[in-house]
C-alpha positions in Angstrom: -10.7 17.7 -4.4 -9.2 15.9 -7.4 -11.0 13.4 -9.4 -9.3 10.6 -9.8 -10.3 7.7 -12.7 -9.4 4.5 -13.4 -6.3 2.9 -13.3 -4.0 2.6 -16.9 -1.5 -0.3 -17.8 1.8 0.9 -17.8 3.7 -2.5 -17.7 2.9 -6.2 -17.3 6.0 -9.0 -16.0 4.7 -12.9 -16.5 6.7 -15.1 -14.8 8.9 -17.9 -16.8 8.9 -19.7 -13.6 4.7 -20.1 -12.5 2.8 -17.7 -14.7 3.0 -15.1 -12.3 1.9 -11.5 -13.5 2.9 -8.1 -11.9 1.4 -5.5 -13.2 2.4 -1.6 -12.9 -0.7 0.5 -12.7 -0.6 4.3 -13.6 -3.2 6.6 -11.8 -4.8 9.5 -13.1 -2.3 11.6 -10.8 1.0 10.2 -12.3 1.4 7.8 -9.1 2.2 3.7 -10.0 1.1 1.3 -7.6 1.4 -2.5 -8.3 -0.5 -5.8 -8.5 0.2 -9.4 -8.7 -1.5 -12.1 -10.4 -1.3 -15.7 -9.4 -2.8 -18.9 -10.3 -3.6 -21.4 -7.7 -5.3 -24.9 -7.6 -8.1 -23.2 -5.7 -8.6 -20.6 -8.1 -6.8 -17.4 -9.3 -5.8 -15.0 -6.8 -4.7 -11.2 -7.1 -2.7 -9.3 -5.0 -3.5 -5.1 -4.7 -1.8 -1.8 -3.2 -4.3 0.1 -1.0 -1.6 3.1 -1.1 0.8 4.7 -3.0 3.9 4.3 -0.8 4.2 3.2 2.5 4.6 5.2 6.1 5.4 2.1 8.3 9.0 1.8 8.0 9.7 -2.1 7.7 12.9 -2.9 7.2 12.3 -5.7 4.9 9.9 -4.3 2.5 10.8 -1.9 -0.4 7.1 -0.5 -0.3 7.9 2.0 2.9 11.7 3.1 0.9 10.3 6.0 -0.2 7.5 6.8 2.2 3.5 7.4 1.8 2.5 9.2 -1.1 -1.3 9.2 -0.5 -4.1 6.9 -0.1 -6.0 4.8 -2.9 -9.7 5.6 -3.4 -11.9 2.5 -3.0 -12.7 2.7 -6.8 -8.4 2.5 -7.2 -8.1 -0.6 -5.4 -11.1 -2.1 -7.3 -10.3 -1.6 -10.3 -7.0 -3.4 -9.7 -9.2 -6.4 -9.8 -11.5 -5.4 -12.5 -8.2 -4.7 -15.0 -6.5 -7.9 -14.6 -9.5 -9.6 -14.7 -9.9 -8.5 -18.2 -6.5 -8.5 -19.0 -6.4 -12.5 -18.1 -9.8 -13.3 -19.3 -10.2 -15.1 -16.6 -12.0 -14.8 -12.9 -10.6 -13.8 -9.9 -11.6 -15.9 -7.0 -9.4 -14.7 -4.2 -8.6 -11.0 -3.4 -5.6 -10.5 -1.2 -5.0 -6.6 0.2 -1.3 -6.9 0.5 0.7 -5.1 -1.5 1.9 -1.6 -1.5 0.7 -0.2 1.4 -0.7 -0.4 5.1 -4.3 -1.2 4.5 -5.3 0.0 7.6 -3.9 3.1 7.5 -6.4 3.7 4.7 -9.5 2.2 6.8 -12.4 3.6 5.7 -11.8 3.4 2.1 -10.4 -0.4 2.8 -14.2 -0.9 4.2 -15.6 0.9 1.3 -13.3 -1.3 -1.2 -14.4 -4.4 0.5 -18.2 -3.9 0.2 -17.7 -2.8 -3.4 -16.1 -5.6 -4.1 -17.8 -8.7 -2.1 -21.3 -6.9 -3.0 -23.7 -9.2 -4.9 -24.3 -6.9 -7.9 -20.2 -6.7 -8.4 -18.0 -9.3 -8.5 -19.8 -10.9 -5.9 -16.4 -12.2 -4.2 -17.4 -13.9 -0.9 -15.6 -12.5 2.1 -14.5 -15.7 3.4 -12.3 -15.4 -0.4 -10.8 -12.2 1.1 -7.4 -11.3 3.2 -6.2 -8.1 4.8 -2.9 -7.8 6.4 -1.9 -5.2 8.9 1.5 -5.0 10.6 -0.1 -4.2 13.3 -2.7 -1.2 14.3 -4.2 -2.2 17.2 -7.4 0.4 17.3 -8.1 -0.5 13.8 -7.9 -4.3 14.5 -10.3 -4.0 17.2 -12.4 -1.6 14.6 -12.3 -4.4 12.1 -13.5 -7.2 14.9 -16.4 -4.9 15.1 -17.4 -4.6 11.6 -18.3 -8.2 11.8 -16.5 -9.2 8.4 -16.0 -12.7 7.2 -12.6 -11.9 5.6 -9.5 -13.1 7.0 -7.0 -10.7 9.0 -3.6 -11.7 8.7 -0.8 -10.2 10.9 2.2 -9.3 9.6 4.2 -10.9 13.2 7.7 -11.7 12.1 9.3 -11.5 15.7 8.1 -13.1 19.1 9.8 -10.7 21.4 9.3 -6.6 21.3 12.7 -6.0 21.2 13.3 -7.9 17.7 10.1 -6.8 16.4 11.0 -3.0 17.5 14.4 -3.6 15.1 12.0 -5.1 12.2 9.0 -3.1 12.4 8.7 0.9 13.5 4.7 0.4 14.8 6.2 -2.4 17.3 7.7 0.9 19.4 3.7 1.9 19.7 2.1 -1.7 20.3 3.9 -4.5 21.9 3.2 -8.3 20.9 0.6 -8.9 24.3 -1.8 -6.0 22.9 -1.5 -7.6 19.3 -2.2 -10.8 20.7 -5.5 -9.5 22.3 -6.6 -7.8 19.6 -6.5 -10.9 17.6 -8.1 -12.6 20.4 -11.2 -9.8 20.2 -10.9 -10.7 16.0 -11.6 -14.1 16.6 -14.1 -13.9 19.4 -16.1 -11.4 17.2 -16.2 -12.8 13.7 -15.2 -16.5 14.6 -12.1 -16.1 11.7 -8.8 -17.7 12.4 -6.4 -15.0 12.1 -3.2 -15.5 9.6 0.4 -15.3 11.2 2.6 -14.2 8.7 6.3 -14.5 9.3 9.1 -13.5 7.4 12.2 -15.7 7.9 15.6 -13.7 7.6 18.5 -15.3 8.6 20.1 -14.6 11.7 17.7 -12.2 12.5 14.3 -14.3 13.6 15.3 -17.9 12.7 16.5 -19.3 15.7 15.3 -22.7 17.9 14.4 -20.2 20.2 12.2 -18.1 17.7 10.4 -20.9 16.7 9.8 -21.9 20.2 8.5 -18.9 20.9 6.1 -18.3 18.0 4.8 -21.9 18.6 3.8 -20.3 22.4 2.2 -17.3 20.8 0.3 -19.7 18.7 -0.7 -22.5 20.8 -3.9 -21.2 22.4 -5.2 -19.5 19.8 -7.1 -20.4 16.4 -5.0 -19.5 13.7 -2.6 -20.4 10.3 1.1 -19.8 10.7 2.7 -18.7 7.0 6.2 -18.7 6.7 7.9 -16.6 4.0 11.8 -16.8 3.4 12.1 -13.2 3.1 12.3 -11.6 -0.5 16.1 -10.3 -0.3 15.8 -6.3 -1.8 18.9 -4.0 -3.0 18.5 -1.5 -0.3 18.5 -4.0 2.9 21.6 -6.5 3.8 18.8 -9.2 4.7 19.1 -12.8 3.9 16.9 -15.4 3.2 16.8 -18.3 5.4 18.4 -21.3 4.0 15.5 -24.1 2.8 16.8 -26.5 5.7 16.6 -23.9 8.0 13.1 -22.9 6.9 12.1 -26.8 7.3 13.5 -26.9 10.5 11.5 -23.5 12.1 8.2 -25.3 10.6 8.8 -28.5 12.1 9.0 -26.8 15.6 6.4 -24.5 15.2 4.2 -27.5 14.0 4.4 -28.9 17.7 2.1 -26.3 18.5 -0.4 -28.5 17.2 -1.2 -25.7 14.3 -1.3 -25.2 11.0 1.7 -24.2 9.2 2.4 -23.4 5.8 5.8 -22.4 3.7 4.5 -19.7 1.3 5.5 -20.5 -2.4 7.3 -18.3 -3.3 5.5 -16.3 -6.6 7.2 -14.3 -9.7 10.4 -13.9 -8.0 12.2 -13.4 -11.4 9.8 -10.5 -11.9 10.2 -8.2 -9.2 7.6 -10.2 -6.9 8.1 -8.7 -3.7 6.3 -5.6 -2.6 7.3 -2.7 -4.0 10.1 -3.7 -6.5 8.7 -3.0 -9.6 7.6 0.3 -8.7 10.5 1.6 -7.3 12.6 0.3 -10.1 9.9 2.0 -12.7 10.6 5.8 -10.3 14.3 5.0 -11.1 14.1 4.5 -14.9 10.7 4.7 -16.1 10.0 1.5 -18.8 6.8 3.0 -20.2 6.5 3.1 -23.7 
């Protein structure tokens, strides 16, 4: 079994916009993976990779271009945390696992990380601080219910109908919106956590009246936070992001599901801020010095 160590620098982008950091992380194996820093009112958050690569296929994201490498090693995606924590002098409050990678794909080092990282004798990061996103998986939903976490699970939804969400997102062909639904369902009955809706608005594609309508049923009877994300256009995909009015308009109809609904701000987008960018563009024509 190969040893692997902690993660090295290889290249840090700071916003000119918001302050935003991404940061390009070199393992001991050659891999990159990439992390995000952001400053919030609430505190300073970071985003990490839980693999290198990606297997799921969405057609929006530029983590899944090239596939999965391998999985990161709970030490890996800690010291994400741990290196931009000293690189920013500054503490992390918030830990978000959603960058490179389908978290729980990697599950039991995902549960390892978590411990390690909300553990009293560490950085002591309370759960309730911490956010996992998942396209998806329905077992390991239901697995996570069970461990009886207070971090939040945030579903990566992006279509109310199969048929849209089969053209968006390759797991959708294995687990149709009614089974995601009920495992959220079991998530919220078991750990008494809303669960996160996170939507990606392409135009055209998932924008509609009638898209909003929908996710606004979906929503309704359950306790949860809708996000909305104009999607982060990448080279490789024709997808456009949804015009601000447009965006303004879906919230406002969603809204009348008498729920929560936020427009994600969008983060470092002169620096490569969406998933997977940097990394890829560091495989084309490595930067390091």
């Amino acid at each position: 079994m190969v040893a692997y160590t902690a993660v090295r620098t290889v290249r840090v982008q700071e916003s000119k916009v918001d302050g935003t950091r991404k940061y390009l992380f070199a393992l001991s194996d050659g891999n990159v993976v990439e992390s995000v820093w952001m400053r919030y009112k609430h505190g300073n958050s970071v985003c990490i990779s839980s693999q290198v690569g990606c297997r799921m296929g969405c057609r929006f994201c530029a983590s899944t271009l090239d596939g999965l490498e391998r999985n990161l090693l709970p030490s890996e995606m800690l010291d994400q945390v741990y290196a931009i924590a000293r690189d920013t002098g500054e503490r992390v409050s918030n830990v978000v696992v959603m960058g490179t990678g389908e978290p729980l794909d990697n599950y039991d080092n995902l549960l390892k990380f978590l411990r390690l990282l909300t553990d009293e004798n560490g950085l002591h990061i309370s759960q309730r601080n911490v956010t996992v996103s998942t396209c998806g998986i329905v077992p390991r939903m239901r697995q996570l219910a069970g461990e009886h976490l207070q971090i939040t699970l945030a579903l990566s939804l992006h279509a109310v109908t199969d048929e849209k969400r089969r053209k968006l997102m390759p797991v959708a062909n294995r687990y149709s919106i009614r089974e995601l639904m009920e495992a959220c369902d079991d998530y919220f009955r078991q750990t008494g956590r809303r669960i996160t809706f996170e939507y990606s608005l392409v135009e055209g594609v998932n924008d509609s009246e009638e898209d909003a309508a929908g996710l606004a049923a979906l929503a309704k009877p359950r306790c949860c936070h809708i996000n909305l994300i104009p999607v982060n256009p990448i080279r490789e995909r024709d997808f456009v992001q949804s015009d601000a009015a447009r965006v303004q308009a879906f919230k406002n109809r969603v809204e009348k599901s008498n729920k929560n609904v936020t427009i994600r701000r969008e983060m470092g987008r002169d620096i490569d801020g969406a998933c997977g960018q940097l990394r890829r563009r560091y495989q084309k024509s490595p930067m390091e010095e």
